[in-house]
Biotite code that builds the C-alpha atoms (Angstrom):
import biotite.structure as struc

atoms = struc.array([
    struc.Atom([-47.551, -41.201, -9.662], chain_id="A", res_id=1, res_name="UNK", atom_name="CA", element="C"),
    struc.Atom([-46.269, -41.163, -5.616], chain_id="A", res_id=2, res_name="UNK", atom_name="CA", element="C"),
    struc.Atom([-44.411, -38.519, -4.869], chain_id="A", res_id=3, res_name="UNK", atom_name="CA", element="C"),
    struc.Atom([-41.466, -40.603, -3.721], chain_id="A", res_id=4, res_name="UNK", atom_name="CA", element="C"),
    struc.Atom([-42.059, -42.599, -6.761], chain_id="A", res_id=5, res_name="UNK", atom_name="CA", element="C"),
    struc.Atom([-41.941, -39.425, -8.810], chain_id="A", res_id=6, res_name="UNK", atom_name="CA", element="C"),
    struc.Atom([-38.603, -37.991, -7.104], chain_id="A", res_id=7, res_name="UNK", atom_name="CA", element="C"),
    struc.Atom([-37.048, -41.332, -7.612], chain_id="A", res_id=8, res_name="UNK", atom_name="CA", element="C"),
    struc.Atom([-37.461, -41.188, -11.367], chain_id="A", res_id=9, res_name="UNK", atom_name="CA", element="C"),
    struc.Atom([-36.261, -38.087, -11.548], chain_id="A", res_id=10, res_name="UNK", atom_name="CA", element="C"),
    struc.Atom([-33.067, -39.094, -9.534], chain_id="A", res_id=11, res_name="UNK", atom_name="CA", element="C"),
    struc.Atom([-32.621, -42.153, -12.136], chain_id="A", res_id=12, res_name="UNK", atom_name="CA", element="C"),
    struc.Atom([-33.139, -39.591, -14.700], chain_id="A", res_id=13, res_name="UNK", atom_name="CA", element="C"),
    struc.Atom([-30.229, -37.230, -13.870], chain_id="A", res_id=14, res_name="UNK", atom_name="CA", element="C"),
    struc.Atom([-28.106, -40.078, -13.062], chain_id="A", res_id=15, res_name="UNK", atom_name="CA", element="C"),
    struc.Atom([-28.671, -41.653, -16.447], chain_id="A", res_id=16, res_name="UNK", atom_name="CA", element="C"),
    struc.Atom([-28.318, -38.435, -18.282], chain_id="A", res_id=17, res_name="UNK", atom_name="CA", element="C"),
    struc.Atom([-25.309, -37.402, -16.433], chain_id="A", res_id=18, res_name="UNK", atom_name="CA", element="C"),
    struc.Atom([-23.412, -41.092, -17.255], chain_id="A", res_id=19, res_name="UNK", atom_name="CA", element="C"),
    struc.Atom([-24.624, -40.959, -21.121], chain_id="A", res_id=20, res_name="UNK", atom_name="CA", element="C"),
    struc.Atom([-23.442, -37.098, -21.179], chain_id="A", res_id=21, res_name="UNK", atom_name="CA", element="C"),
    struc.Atom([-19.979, -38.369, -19.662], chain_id="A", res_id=22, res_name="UNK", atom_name="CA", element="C"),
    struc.Atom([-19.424, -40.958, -21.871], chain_id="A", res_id=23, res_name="UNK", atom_name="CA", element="C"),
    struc.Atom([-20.542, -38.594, -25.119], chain_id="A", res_id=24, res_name="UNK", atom_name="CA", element="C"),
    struc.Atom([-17.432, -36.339, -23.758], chain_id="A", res_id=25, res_name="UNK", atom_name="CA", element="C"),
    struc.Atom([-15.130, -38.853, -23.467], chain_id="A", res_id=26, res_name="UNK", atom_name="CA", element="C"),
    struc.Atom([-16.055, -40.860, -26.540], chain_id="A", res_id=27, res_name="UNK", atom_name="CA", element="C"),
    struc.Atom([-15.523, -37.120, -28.201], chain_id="A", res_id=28, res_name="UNK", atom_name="CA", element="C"),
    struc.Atom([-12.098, -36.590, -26.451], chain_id="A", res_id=29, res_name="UNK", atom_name="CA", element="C"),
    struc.Atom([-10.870, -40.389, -27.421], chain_id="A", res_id=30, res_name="UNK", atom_name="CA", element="C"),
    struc.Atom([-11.982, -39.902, -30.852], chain_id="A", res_id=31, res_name="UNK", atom_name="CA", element="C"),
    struc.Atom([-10.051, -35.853, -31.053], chain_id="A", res_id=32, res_name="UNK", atom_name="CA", element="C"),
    struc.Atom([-6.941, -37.544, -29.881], chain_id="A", res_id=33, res_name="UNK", atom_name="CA", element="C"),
    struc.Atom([-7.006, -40.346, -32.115], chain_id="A", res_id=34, res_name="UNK", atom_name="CA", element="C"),
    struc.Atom([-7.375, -38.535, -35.031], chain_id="A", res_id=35, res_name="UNK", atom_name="CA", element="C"),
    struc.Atom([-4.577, -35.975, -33.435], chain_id="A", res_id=36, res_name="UNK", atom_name="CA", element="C"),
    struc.Atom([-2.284, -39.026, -33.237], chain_id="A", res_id=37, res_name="UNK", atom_name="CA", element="C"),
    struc.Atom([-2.877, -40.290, -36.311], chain_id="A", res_id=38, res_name="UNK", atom_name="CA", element="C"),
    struc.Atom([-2.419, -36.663, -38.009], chain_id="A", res_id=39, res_name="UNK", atom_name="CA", element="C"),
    struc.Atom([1.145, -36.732, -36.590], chain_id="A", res_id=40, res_name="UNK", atom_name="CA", element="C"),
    struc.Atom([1.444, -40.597, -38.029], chain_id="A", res_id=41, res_name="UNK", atom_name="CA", element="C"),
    struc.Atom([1.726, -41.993, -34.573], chain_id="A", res_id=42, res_name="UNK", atom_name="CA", element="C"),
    struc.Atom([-1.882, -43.918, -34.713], chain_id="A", res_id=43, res_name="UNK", atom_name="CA", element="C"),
    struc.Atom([-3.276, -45.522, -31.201], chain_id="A", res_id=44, res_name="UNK", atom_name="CA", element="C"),
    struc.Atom([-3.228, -49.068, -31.524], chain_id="A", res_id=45, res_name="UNK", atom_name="CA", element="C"),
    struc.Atom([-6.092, -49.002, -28.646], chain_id="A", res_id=46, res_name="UNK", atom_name="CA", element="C"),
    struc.Atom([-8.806, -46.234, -30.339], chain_id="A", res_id=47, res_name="UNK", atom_name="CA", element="C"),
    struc.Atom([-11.003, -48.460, -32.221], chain_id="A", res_id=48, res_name="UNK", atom_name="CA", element="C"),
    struc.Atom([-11.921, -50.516, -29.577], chain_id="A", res_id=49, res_name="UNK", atom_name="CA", element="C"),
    struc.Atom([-12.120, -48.458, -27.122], chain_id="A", res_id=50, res_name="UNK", atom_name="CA", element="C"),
    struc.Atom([-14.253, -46.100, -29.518], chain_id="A", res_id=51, res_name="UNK", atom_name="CA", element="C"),
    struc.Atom([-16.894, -49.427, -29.805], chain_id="A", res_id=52, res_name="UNK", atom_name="CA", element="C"),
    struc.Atom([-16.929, -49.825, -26.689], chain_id="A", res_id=53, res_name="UNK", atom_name="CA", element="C"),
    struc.Atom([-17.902, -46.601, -25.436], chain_id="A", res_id=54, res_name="UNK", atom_name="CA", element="C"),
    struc.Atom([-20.151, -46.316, -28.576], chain_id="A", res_id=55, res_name="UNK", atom_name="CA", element="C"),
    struc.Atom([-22.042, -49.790, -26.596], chain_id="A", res_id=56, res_name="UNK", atom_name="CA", element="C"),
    struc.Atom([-22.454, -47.976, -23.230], chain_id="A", res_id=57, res_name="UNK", atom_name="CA", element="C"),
    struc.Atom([-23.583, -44.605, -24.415], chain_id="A", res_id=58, res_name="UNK", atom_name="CA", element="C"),
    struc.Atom([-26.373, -46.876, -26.698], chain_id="A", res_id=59, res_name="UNK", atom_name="CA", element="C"),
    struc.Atom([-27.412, -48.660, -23.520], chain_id="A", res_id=60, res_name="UNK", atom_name="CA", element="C"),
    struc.Atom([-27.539, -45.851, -20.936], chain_id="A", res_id=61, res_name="UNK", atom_name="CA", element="C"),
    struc.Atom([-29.037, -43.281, -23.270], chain_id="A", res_id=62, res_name="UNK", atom_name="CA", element="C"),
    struc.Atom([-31.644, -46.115, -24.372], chain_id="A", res_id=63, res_name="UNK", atom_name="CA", element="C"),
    struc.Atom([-32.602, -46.657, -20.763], chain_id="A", res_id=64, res_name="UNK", atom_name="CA", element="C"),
    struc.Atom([-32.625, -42.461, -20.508], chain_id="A", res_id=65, res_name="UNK", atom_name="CA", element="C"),
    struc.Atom([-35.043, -42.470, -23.535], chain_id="A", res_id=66, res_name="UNK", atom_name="CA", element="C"),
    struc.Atom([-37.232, -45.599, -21.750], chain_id="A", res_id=67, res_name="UNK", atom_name="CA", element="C"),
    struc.Atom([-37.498, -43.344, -18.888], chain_id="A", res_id=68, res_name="UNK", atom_name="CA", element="C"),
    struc.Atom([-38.062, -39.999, -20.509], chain_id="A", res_id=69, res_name="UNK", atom_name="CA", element="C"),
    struc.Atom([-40.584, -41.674, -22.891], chain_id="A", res_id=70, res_name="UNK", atom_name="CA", element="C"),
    struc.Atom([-38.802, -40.611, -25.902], chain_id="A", res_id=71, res_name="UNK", atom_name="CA", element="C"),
    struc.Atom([-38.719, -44.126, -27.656], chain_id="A", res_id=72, res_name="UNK", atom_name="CA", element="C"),
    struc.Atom([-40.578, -43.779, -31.246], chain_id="A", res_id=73, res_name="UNK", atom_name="CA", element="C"),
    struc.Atom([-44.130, -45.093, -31.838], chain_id="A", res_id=74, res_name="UNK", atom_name="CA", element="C"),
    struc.Atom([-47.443, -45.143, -33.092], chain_id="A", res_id=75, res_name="UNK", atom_name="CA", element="C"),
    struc.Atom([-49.380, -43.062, -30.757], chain_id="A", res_id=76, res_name="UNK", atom_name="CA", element="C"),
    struc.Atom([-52.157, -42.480, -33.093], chain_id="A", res_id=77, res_name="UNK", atom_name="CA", element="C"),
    struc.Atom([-53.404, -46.333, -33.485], chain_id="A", res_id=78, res_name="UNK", atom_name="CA", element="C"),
    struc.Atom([-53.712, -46.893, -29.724], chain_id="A", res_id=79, res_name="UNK", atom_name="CA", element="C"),
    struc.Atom([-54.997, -43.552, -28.754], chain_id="A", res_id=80, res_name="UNK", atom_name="CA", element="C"),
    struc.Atom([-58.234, -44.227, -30.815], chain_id="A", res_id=81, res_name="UNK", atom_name="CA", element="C"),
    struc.Atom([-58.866, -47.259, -28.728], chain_id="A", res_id=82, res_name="UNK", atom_name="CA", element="C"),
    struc.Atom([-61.065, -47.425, -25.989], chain_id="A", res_id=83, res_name="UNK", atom_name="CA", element="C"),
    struc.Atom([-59.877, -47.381, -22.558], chain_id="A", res_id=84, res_name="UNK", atom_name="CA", element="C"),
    struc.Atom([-60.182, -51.484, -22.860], chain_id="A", res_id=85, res_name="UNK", atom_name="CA", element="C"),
    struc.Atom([-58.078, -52.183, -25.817], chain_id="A", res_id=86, res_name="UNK", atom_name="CA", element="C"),
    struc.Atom([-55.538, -49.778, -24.809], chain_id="A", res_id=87, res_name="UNK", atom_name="CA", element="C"),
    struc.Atom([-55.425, -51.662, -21.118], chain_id="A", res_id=88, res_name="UNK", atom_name="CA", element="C"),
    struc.Atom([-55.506, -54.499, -23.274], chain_id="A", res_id=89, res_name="UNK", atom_name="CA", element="C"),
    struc.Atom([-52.596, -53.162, -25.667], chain_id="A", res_id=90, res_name="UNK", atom_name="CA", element="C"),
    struc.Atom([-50.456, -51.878, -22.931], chain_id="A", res_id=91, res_name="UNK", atom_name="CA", element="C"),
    struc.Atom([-50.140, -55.434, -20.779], chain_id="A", res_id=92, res_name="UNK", atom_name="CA", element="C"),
    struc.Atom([-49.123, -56.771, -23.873], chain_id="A", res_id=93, res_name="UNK", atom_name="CA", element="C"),
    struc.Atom([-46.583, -54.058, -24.843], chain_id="A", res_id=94, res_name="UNK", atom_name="CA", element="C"),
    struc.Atom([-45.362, -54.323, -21.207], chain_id="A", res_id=95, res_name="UNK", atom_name="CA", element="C"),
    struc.Atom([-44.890, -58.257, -21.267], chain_id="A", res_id=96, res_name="UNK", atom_name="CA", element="C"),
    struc.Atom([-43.193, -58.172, -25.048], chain_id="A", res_id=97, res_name="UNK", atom_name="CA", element="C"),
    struc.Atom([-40.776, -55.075, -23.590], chain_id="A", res_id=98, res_name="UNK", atom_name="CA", element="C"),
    struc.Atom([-40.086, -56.460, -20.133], chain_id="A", res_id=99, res_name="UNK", atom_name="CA", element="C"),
    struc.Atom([-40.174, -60.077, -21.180], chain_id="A", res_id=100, res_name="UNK", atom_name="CA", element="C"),
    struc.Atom([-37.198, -59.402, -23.628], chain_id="A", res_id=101, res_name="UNK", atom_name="CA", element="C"),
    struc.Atom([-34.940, -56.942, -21.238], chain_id="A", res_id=102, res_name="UNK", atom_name="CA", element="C"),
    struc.Atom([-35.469, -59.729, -18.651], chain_id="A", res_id=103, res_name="UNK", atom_name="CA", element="C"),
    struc.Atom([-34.235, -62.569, -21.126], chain_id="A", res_id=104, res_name="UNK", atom_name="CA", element="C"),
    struc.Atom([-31.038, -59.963, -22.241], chain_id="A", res_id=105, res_name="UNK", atom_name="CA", element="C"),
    struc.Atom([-30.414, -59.049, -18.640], chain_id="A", res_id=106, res_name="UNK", atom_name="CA", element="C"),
    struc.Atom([-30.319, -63.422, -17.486], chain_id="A", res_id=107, res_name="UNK", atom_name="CA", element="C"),
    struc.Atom([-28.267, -64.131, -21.199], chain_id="A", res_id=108, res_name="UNK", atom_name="CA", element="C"),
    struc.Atom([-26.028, -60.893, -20.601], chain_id="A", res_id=109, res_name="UNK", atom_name="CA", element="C"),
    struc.Atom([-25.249, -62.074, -16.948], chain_id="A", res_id=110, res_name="UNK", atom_name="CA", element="C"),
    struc.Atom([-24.807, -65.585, -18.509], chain_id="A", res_id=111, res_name="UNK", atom_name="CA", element="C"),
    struc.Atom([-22.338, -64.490, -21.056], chain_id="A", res_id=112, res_name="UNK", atom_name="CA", element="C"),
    struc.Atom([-20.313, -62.427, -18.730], chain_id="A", res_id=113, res_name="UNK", atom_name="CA", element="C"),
    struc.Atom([-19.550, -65.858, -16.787], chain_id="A", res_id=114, res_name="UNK", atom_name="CA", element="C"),
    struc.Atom([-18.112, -67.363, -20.196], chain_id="A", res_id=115, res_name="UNK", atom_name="CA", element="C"),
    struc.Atom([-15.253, -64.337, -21.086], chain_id="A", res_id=116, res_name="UNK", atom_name="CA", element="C"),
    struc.Atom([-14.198, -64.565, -17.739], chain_id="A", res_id=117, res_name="UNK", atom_name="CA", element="C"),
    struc.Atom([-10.400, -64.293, -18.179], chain_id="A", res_id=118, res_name="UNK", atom_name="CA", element="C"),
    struc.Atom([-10.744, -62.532, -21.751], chain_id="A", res_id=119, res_name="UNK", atom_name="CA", element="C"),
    struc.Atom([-9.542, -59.158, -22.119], chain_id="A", res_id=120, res_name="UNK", atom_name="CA", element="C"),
    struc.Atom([-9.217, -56.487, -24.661], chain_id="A", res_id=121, res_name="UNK", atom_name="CA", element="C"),
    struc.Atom([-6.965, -57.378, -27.378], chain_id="A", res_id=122, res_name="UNK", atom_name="CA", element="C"),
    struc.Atom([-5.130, -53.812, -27.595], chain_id="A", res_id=123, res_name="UNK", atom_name="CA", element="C"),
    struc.Atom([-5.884, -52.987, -24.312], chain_id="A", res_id=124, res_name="UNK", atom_name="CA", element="C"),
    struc.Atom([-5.875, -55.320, -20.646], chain_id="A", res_id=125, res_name="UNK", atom_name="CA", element="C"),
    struc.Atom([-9.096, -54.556, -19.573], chain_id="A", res_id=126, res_name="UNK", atom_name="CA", element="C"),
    struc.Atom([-11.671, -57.429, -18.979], chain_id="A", res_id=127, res_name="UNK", atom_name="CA", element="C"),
    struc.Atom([-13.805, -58.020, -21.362], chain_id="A", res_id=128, res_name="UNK", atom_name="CA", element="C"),
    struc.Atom([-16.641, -59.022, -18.968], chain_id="A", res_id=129, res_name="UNK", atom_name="CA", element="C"),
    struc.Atom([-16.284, -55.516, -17.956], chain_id="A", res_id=130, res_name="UNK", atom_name="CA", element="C"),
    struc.Atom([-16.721, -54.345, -21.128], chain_id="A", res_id=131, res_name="UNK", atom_name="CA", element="C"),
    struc.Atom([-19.946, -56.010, -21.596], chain_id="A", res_id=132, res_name="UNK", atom_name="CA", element="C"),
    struc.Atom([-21.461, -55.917, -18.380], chain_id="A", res_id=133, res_name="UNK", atom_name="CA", element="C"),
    struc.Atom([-23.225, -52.731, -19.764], chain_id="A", res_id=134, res_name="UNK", atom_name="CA", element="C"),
    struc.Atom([-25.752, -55.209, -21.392], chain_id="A", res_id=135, res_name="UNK", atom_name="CA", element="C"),
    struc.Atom([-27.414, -56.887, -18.234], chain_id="A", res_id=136, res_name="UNK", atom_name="CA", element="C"),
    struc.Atom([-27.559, -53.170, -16.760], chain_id="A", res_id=137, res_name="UNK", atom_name="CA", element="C"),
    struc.Atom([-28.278, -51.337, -19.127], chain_id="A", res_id=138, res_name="UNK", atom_name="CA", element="C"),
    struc.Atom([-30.834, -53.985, -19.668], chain_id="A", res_id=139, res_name="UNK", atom_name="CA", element="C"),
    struc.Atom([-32.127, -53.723, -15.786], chain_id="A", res_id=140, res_name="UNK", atom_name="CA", element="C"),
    struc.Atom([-32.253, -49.956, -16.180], chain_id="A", res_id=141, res_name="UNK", atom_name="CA", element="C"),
    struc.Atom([-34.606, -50.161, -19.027], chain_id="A", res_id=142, res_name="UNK", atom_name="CA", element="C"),
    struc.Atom([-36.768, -52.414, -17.277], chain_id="A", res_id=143, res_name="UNK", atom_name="CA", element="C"),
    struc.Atom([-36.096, -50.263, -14.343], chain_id="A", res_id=144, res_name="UNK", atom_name="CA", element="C"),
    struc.Atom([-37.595, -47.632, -16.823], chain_id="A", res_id=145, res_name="UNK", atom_name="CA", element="C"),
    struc.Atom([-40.838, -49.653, -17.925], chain_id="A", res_id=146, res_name="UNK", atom_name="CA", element="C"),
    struc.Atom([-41.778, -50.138, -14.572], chain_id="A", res_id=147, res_name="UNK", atom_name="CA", element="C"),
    struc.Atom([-41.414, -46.210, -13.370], chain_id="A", res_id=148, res_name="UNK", atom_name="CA", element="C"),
    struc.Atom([-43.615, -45.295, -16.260], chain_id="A", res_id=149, res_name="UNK", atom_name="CA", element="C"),
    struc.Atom([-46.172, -47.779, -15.687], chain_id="A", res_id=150, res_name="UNK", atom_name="CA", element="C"),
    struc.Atom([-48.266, -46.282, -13.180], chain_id="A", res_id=151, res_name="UNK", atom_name="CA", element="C"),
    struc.Atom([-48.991, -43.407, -15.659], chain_id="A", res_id=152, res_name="UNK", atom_name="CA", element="C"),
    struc.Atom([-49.470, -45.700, -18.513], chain_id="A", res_id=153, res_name="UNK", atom_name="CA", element="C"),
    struc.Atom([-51.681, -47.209, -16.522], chain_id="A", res_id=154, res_name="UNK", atom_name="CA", element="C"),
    struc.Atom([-53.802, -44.259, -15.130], chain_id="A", res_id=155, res_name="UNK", atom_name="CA", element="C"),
    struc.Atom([-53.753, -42.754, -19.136], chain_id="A", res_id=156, res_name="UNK", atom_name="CA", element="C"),
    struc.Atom([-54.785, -46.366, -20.351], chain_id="A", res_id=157, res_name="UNK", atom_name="CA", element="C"),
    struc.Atom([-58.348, -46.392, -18.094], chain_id="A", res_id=158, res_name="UNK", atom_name="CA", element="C"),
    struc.Atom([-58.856, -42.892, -18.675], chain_id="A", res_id=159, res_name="UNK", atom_name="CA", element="C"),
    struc.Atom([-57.706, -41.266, -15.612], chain_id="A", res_id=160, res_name="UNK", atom_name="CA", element="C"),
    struc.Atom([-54.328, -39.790, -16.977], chain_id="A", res_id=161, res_name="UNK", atom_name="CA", element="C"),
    struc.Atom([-52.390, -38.390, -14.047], chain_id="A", res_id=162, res_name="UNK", atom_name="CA", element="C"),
    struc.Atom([-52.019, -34.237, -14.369], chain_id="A", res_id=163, res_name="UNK", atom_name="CA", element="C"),
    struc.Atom([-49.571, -33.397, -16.782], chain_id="A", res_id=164, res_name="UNK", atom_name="CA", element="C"),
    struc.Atom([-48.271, -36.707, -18.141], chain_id="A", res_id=165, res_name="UNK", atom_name="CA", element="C"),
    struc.Atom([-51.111, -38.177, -20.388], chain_id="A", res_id=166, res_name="UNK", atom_name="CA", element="C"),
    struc.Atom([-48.933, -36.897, -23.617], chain_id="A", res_id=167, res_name="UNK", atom_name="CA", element="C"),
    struc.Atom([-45.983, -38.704, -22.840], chain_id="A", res_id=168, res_name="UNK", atom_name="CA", element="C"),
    struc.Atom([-48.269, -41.401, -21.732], chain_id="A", res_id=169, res_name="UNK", atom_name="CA", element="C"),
    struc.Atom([-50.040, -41.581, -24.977], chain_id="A", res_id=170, res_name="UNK", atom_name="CA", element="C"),
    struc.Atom([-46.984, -41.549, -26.980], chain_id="A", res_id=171, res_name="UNK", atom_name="CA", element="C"),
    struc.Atom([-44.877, -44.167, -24.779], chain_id="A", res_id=172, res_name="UNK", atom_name="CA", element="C"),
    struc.Atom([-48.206, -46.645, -24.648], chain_id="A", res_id=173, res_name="UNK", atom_name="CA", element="C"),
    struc.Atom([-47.949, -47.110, -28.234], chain_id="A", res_id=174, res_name="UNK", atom_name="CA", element="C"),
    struc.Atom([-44.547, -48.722, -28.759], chain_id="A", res_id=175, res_name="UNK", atom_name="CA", element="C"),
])
């Protein structure tokens, strides 16, 4: 991997786990007052949807965090005892299926956000468009993701892992 390539992932990387760590906290502190509210029988009418919501986002941004940092389960072992062609072979495929369908929820996400225009919350009057806009970019960030990895995947498919990233590699390829 380029070096500016390299520090660019890295940037993505603290960005992403900096807006999934941000939304954790305030998910947390939304959820502690609810239940503080409802203790002293004054529920918020608002907390379950908001709670959902920011349940959606952190699900989208951390999944693009784990896409980046490789930490998506799989089945390492089956493609690591192919040869360097059927794992080239296994990881276009595995790239087309991945990309192919963040692509497709990206274009329907964008799609979708065009038909609630007007729509807001029902407890609360924030768009609903904004409220789901998290799935075309969280959906661009994961393929955002895929494509920062692939030189590595790449390199460790034909043999040639780079220095210090054929683990991750091996483990990502697989999925």
């Amino acid at each position: 991997m380029s070096a500016s390539l390299a520090a660019a992932r890295r940037r993505i990387e603290r960005l992403l786990a900096w807006v999934a760590s941000a939304l954790l906290v305030i998910l947390a502190v939304e959820v502690l007052v609810g239940i503080a509210f409802r203790s002293a029988g004054r529920p918020l009418a608002w907390y379950d949807e908001v709670a959902s919501v920011l349940l959606a986002w952190i699900t989208y941004y951390g999944s693009a965090l784990a896409a980046l940092k490789n930490s998506h389960i799989g089945f390492a072992g089956l493609v690591n005892s192919f040869r360097p062609a059927g794992r080239l072979a296994s990881l276009a495929f595995r790239e087309i299926v991945v990309i192919g369908f963040f692509l497709l929820l990206a274009y329907e996400g964008t799609r979708i956000l065009g038909l609630l225009a007007g729509e807001t919350l029902v407890t609360v009057d924030i768009p609903v468009a904004v409220t789901q806009s998290v799935i075309p970019i969280g959906a661009v960030l994961f393929v955002a993701a895929e494509l920062l990895n692939l030189p590595d995947r790449i390199a460790w498919a034909q043999g040639k892992p780079a220095q210090g990233e054929a683990p991750a590699a091996a483990t990502e390829l697989s999925h």
